[in-house]
C-alpha positions as CSV (number, residue, x, y, z in Angstrom):
1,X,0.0,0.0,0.0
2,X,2.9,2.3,-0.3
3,X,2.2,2.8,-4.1
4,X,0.8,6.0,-3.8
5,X,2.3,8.7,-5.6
6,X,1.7,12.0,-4.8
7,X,1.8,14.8,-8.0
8,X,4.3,17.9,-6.0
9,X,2.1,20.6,-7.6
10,X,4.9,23.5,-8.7
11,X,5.3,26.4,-7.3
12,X,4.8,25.7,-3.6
13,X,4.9,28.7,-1.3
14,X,8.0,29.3,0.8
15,X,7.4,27.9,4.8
16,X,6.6,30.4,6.6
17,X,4.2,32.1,3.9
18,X,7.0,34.4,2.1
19,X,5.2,37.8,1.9
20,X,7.6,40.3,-0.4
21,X,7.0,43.7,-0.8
22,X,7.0,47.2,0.9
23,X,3.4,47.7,-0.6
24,X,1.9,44.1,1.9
25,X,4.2,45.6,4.7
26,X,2.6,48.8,4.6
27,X,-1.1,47.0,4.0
28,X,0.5,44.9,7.4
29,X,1.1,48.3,8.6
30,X,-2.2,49.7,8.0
31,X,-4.0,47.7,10.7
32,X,-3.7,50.3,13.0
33,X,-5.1,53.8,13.2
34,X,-2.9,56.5,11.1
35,X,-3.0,58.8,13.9
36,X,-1.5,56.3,16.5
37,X,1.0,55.2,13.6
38,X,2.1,58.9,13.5
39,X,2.5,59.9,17.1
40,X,4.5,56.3,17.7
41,X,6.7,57.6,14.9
42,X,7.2,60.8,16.0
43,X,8.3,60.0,19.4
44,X,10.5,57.1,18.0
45,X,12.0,60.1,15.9
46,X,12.5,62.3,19.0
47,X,14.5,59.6,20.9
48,X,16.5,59.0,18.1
49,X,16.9,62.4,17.9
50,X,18.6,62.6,21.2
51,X,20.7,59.7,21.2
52,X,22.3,60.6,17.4
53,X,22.5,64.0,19.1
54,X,24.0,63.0,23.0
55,X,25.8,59.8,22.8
56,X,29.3,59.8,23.1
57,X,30.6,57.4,20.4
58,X,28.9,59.0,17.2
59,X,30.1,55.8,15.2
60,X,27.2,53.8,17.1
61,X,24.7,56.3,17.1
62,X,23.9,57.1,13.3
63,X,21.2,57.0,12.3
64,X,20.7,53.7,10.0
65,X,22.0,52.1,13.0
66,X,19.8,53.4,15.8
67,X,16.8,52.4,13.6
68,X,18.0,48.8,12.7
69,X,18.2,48.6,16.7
70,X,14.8,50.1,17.1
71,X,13.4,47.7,15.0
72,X,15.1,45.1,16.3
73,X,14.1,45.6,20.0
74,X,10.1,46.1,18.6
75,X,10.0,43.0,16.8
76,X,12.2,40.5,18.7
77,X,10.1,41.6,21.9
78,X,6.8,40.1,19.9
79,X,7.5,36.6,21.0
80,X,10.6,34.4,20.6
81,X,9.7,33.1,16.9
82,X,9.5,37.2,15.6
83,X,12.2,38.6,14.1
84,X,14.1,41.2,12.4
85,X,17.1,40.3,10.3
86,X,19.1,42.4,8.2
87,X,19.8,41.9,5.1
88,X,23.4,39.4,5.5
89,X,20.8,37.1,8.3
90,X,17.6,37.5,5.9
91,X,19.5,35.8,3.1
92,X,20.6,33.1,4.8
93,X,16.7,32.5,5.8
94,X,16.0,32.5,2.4
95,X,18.3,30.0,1.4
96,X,18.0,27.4,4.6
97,X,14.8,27.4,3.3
98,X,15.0,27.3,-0.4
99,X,17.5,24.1,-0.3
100,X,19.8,25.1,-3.0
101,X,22.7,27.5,-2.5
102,X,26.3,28.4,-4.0
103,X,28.9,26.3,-3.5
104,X,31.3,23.7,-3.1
105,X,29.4,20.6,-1.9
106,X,31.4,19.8,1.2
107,X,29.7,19.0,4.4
108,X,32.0,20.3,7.0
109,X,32.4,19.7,10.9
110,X,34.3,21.4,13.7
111,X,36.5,19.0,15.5
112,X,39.3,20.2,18.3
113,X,39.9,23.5,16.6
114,X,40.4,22.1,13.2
115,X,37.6,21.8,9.9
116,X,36.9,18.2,8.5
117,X,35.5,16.7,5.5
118,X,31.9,14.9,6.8
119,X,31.2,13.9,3.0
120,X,31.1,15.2,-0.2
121,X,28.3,15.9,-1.8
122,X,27.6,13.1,-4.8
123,X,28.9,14.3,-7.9
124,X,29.0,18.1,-6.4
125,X,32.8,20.0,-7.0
126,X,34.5,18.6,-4.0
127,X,33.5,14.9,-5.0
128,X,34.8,15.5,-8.4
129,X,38.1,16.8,-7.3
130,X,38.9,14.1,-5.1
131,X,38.0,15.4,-1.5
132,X,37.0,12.8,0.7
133,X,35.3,12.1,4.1
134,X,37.7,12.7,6.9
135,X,40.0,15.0,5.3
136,X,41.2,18.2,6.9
137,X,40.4,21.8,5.3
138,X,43.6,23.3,6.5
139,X,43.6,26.6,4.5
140,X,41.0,28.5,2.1
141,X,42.6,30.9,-0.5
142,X,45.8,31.1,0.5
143,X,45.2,31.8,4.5
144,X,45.8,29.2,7.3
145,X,43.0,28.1,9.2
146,X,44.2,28.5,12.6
147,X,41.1,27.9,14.7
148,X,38.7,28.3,12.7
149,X,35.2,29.4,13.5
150,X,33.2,26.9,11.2
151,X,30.4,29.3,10.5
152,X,33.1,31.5,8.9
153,X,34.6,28.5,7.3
154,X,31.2,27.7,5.8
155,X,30.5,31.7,4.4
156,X,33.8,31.4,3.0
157,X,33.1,27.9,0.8
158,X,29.8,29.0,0.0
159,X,29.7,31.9,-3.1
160,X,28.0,32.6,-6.4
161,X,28.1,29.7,-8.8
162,X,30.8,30.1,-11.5
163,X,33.4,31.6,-8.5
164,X,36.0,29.7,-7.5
165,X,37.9,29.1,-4.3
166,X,41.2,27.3,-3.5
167,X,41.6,25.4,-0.5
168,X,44.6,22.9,1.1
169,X,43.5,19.7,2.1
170,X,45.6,17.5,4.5
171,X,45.0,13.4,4.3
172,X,45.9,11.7,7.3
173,X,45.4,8.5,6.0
174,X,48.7,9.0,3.5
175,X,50.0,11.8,5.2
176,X,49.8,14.3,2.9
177,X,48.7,17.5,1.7
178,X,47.8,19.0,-1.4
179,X,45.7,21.9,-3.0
180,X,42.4,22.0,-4.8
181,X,40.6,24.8,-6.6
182,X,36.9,24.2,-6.8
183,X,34.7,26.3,-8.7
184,X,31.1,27.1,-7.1
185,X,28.2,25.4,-8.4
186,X,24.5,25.7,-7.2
187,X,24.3,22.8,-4.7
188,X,20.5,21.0,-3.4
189,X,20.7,19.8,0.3
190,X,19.2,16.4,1.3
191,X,16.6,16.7,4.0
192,X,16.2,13.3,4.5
193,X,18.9,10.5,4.8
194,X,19.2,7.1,6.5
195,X,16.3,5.2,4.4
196,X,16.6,1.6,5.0
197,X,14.1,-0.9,5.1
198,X,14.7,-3.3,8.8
199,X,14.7,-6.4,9.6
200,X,10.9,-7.8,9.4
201,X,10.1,-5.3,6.3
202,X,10.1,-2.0,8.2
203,X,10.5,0.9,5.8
204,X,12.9,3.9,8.1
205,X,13.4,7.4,7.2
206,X,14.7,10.1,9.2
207,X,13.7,13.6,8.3
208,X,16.3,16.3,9.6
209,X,13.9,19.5,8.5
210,X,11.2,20.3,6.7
211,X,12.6,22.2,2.9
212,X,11.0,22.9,-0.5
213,X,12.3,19.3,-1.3
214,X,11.2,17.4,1.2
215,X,8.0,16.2,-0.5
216,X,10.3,15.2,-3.3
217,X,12.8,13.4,-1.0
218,X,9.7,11.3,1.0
219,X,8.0,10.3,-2.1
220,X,11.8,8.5,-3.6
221,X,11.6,7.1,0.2
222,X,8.1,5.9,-0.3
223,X,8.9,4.4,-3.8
224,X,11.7,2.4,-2.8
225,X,9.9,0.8,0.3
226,X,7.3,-0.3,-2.0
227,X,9.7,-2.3,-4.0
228,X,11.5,-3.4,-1.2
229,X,7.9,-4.6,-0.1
230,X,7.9,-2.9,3.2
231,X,5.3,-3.8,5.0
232,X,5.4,-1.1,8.3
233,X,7.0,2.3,8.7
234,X,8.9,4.4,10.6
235,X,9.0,8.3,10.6
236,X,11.6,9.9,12.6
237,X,10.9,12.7,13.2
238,X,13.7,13.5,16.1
239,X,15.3,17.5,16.7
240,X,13.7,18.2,13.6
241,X,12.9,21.8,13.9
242,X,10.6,22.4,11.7
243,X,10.7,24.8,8.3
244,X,8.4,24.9,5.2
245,X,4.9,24.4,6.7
246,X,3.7,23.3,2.9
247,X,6.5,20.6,3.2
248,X,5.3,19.1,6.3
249,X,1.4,18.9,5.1
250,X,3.3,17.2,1.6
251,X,4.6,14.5,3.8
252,X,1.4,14.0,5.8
253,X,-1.0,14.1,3.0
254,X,-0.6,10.5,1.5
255,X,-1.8,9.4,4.4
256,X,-5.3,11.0,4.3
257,X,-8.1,10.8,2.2
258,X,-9.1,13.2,-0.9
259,X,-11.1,16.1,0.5
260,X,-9.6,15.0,4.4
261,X,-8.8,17.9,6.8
262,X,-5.2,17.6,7.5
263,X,-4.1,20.4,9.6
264,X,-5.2,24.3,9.3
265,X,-3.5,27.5,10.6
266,X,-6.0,30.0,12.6
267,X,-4.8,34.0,12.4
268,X,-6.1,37.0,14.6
269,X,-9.7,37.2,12.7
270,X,-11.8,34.8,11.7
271,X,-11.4,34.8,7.9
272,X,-7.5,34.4,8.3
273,X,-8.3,30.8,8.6
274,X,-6.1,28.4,6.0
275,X,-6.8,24.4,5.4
276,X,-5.2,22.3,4.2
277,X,-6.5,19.0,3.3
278,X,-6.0,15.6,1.0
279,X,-6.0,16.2,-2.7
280,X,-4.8,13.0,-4.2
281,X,-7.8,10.7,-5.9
282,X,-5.3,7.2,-4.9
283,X,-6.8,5.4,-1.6
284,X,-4.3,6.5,1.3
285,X,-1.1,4.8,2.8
286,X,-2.9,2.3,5.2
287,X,0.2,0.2,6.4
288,X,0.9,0.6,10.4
289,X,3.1,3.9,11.2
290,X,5.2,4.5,13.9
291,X,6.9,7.9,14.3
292,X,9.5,9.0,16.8
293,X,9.0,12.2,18.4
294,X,11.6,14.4,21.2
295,X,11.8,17.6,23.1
296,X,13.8,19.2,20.2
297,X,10.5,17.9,17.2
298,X,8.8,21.1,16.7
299,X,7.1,23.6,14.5
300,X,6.1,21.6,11.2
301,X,7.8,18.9,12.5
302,X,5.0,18.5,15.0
303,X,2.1,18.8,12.1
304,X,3.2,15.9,10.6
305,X,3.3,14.4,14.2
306,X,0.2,15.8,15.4
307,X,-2.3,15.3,11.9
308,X,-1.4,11.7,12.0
309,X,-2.0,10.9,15.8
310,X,-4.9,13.4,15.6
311,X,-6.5,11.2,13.0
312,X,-5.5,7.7,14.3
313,X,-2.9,7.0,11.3
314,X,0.1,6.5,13.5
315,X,1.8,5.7,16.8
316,X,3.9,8.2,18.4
317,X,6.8,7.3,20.1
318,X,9.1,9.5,22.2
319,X,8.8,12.1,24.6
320,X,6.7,15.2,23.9
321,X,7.9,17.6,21.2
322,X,8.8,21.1,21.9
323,X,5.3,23.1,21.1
324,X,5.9,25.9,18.2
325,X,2.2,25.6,16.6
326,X,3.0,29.2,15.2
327,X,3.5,30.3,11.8
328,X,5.5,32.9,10.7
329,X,5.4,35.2,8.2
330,X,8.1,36.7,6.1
331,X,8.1,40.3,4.7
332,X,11.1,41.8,2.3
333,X,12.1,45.0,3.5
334,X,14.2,47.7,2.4
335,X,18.1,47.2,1.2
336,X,17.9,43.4,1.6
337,X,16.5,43.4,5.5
338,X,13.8,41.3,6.5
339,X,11.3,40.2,9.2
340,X,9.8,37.1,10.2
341,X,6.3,37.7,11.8
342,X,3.8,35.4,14.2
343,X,0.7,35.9,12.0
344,X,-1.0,32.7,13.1
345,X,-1.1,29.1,15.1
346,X,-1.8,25.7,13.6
347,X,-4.5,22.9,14.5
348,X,-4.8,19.5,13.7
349,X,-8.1,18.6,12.4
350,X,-9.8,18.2,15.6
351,X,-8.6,21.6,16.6
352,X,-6.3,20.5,18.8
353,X,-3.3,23.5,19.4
354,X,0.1,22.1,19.7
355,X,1.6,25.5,20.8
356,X,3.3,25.7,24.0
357,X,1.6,22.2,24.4
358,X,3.2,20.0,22.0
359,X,2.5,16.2,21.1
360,X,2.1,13.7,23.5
361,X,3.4,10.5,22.4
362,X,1.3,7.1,23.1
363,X,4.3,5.5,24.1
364,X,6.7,7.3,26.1
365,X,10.5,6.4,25.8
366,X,12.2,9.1,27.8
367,X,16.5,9.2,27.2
368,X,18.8,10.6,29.5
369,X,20.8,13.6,28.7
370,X,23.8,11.4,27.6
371,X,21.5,9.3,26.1
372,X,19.9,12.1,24.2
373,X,23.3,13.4,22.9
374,X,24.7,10.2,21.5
375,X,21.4,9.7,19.7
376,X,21.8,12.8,18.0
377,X,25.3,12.3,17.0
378,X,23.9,8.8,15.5
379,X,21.4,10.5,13.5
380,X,24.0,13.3,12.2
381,X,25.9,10.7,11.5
382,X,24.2,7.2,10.2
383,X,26.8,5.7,8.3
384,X,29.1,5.7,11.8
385,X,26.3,4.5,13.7
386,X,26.5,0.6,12.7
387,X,30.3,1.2,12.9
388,X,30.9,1.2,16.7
389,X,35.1,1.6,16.1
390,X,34.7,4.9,14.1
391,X,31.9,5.9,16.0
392,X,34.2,5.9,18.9
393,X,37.1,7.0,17.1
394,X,35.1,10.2,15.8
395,X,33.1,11.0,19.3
396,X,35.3,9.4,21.8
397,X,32.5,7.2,23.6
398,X,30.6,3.7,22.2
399,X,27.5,4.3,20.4
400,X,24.4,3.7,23.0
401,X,21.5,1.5,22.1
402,X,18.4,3.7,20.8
403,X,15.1,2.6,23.0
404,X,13.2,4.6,20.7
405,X,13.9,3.2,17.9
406,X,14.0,-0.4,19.4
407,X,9.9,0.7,21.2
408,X,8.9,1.6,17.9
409,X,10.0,-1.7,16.0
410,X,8.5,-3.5,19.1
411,X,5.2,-2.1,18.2
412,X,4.8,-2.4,14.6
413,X,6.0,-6.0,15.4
414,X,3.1,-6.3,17.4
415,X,0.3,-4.6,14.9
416,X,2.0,-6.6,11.9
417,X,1.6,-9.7,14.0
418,X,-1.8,-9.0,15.2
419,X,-3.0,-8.3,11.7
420,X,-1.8,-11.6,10.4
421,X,-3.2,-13.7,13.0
422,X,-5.4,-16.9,12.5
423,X,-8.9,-16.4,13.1
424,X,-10.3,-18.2,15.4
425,X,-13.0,-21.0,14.3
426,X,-16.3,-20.1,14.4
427,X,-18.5,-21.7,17.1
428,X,-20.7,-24.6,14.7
429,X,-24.6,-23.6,16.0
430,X,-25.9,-27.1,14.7
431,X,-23.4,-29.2,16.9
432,X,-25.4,-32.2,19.0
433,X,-26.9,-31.1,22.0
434,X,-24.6,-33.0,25.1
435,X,-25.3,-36.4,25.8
436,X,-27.6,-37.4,28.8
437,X,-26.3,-40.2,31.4
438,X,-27.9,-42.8,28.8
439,X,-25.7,-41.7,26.4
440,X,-28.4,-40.7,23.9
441,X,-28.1,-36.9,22.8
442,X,-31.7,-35.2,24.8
443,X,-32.9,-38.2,26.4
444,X,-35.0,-38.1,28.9
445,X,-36.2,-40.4,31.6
């Protein structure tokens, strides 16, 4: 029953509902009175007025900067998911979110002060010239890296396709180093990894985050369960969290019927309500589904999670997600800055709020802290996970069992097997009445 194939319609909207335009921000605007607009303004003005005017270090006090500040401080005080980003943050957004962005194809790591090689990306630049998994980045045009902040490390790789960089690689493995120069390229970044079917025919995927590929990426997953013949699935589902709100309901949708209320988001008034509900004609994914939930699941993460407990189409296993049922807005401002705006909450069908709630999983699997950690490194890092030698090697402790993972095969174990149990026989209504003490069936004396 995993045949379904779901038609990604083109031209999805961005997560968060990307809003662009100083025309919808001033329409945003426009929901309060002019004349309280104004007189905000004008004392905002007349602050700004006196600091530019007073404070001592005039560098800090212009005024671009004192009103990047003030907008900063009336935004970010909204709630801990508003924001205002200028323009260097606001593209970033934009391209966590998009999936695809200038580069070299390297997934990098910080270990002990030094940068190293997690894997190329297939048939990206740096798997083309060579570069493999484990290597050291020990220089980037020309200058050392002498400990390196990986976030600058990372700016520096990344670029406009049809750029080029030159970096020195050091292999340990022949003891040697040697330069490469690597010419930028638009690169697409895998949201899901790890899909395996287990022992017993259970299909597994692990979804980091929720991107503009996602849906893509889970229907491949879906396909190659079915011809595998998986029988049961797992979702995992664990510190993902969140992004493209579209992508999550993508995910969830194969699961519900045509016309089916998956989830729906709820703003201020009542019209600002948005459903979103099954589209596909096929009959829905019916085999058992287990997915594994923790504190660090939220956002869209937690629709998936929520539509399909809310509905009875899965078994969540876990501990409770985090509980961000909010979406966010995004508005393009001026010179490249941006904000990202609470504009409303999200319900499953039975309008249930995960916000400041979260999901409650059926079968509760709580991990220690250490536990929590090294299940985390195993997810960032499935193919050391079934190697226990490089998994200590890399992270300096044994890989721990995962009781989540092992719950959540228990159970589907237990459906699969409950499913494909005999019937019992039925009781026969015309068998002989029981024979009387003269061993003729309703005698009497």
């Amino acid at each position: 029953m995993l045949k379904r194939i779901f038609t990604i319609a083109c031209g999805v909207a961005l997560g968060f509902g990307l809003v662009a335009g100083a025309a919808q921000l001033a329409t945003a605007l426009g929901i309060l009175p002019n004349r309280d607009v104004n007189r905000a303004a004008s004392y905002v003005r007349d602050v700004m007025a006196i600091v530019g005017n007073n404070y001592y270090d005039q560098k800090k006090a212009t005024a671009p900067e004192l009103a990047r500040a003030a907008l900063r401080g009336m935004v970010d005080s909204l709630d801990p998911h508003s924001e205002f980003m200028e323009a260097k943050d606001f593209a970033l957004l934009n391209q966590s979110m998009g999936s695809e962005f200038g580069g070299v194809g390297l997934q990098v790591e910080s270990r002990k002060g030094r940068i190293y090689v997690v894997t190329p990306v297939k048939d990206g630049p740096g798997d083309r010239a060579g570069i493999r998994g484990g290597d050291e980045i020990i220089s980037i045009d020309g200058a050392k890296l002498d400990k390196p902040d990986i976030d600058n490390v990372v700016e520096k790789l990344r670029g406009k396709p049809g750029t080029k960089v030159a970096a020195g690689i050091f292999r340990a493995s022949e003891n040697r180093e040697f330069p490469v120069t690597l010419t930028r390229e638009k690169i697409k970044t895998q949201s899901i990894s790890n899909v395996r079917v287990l022992e017993g025919g259970i299909g597994y995927v692990c979804i980091a985050q929720f991107t503009e590929r996602t849906g893509e990426e889970f229907f491949d997953a879906l396909r190659q369960f079915s011809e595998e013949n998986a029988t049961s699935l797992i979702i995992d589902l664990r510190n993902n969290p969140g992004g493209v709100l579209e992508a999550a309901v993508i995910v969830a949708e194969p699961f519900f019927k045509k016309g089916e209320l998956i989830v729906y988001t709820q703003g201020r008034a009542t019209a600002d309500r948005d459903e979103f509900r099954g589209v596909s004609d096929e009959a829905p994914i019916s085999v058992p589904v287990a997915i594994l939930i923790n504190q660090n699941s939220a956002s869209a993460a937690e629709v998936v999670a929520g539509a399909l407990k809310d509905s009875g189409r899965a078994v969540i296993i876990g501990e409770r997600s985090f509980g961000k049922g909010s979406v966010q807005s995004v508005f393009t401002l001026k010179d490249g800055d941006g904000m990202r705006l609470t504009t409303a909450r999200y319900y499953t069908s039975s309008g249930v709020t995960i916000h400041e709630h979260g999901v409650s999983p059926q079968v509760e699997v709580v991990l220690t802290p250490d536990e929590d950690n090294n299940i985390a490194m195993q997810l960032a890092r499935p193919e050391l996970a079934d190697d226990p030698a490089a998994f200590k090697q890399r992270f300096e402790t044994d890989p721990v069992p995962d009781r989540q993972l092992q719950a959540a095969i228990g159970v589907l174990q237990g459906v699969t097997a409950f499913e494909r149990r005999e019937p019992r026989p039925a009781a026969d209504s015309a068998a002989p009445a029981p024979a009387q003490p003269d061993g003729k069936p309703g005698a009497k004396k």
